[in-house]
C-alpha positions in Angstrom: 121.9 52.9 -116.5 120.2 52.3 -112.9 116.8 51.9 -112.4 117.4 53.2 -108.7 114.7 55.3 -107.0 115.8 58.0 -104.5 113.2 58.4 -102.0 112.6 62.3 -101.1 113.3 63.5 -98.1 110.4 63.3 -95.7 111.0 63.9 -92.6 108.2 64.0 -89.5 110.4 65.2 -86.6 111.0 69.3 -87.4 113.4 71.4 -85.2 112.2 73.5 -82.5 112.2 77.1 -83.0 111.9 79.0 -79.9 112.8 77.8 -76.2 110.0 76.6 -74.2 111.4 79.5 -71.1 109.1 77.7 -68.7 110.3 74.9 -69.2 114.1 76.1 -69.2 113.4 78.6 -65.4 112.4 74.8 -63.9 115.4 73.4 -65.4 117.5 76.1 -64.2 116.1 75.8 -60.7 116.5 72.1 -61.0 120.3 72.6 -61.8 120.3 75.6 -59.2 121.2 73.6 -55.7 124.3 72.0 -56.9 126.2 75.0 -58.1 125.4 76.4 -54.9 126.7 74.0 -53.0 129.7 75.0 -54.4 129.3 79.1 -53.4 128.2 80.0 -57.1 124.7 80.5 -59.0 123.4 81.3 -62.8 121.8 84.0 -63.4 120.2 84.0 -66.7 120.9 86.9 -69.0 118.7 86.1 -72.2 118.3 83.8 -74.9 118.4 84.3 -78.4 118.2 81.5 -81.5 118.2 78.9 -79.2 121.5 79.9 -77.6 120.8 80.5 -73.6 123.2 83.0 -72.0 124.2 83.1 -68.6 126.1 84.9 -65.9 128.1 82.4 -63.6 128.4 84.1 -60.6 129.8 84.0 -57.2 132.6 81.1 -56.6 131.7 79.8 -59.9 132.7 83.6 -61.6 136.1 82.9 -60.8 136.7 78.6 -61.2 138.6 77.4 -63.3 136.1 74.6 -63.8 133.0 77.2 -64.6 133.2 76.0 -68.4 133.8 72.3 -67.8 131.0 72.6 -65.6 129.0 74.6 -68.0 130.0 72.6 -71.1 129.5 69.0 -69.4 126.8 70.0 -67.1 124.6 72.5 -67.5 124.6 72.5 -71.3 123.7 69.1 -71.2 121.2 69.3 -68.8 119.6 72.2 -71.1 119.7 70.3 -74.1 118.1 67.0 -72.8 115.2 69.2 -70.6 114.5 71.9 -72.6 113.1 72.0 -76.1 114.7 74.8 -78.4 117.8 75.0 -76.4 120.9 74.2 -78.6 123.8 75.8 -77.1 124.7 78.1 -73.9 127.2 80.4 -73.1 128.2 81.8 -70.4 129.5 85.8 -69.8 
C-alpha cells in the first residue's frame, strides 16, 4: 500500500460567467473595418451562455468563406478580447 497524497483540487482562476458586452461592442467595432472592406458587416443578434450570435450580412451573407472567416477570425478575436465569450455562431 502507497503512502501517496492526492492534493485536492484548488484552483484560483474560476470561469467567467457572463460576457463583459462592453467589452465585446468594442471588439466588434474593432473587427468591424475589415469585413467591410470586403462589402459585408456583423450585426449582432444576442448572446446567451457565453455563445455570441451574429448575422453576417451583406457580401459576407453569401461567401463561401463567411465561416472560415468567422471560425478563424472573429471567434478568435472574441475569445482572446472578450471575457465570457466561448463560442459564436453565426445565422
Amino acid at each position: 500500500m502507497s503512502d501517496t497524497i492526492i492534493p485536492e483540487a484548488t484552483s484560483t482562476e474560476t470561469l467567467p460567467t457572463e460576457v463583459d458586452l462592453e467589452k465585446l461592442q468594442e471588439t466588434l467595432e474593432y473587427i468591424r473595418p475589415a469585413i467591410q472592406m470586403d462589402g459585408g458587416d456583423l450585426v449582432l443578434m444576442g448572446v446567451e451562455d457565453g455563445t455570441v450570435n451574429l448575422q453576417m450580412v451583406g457580401a459576407c451573407g453569401g461567401c463561401p468563406m463567411s465561416m472560415m472567416t468567422l471560425k478563424a477570425g472573429i471567434e478568435r478575436i472574441l475569445m482572446e478580447r472578450v471575457p465570457g465569450v466561448v463560442a459564436v455562431n453565426a445565422s
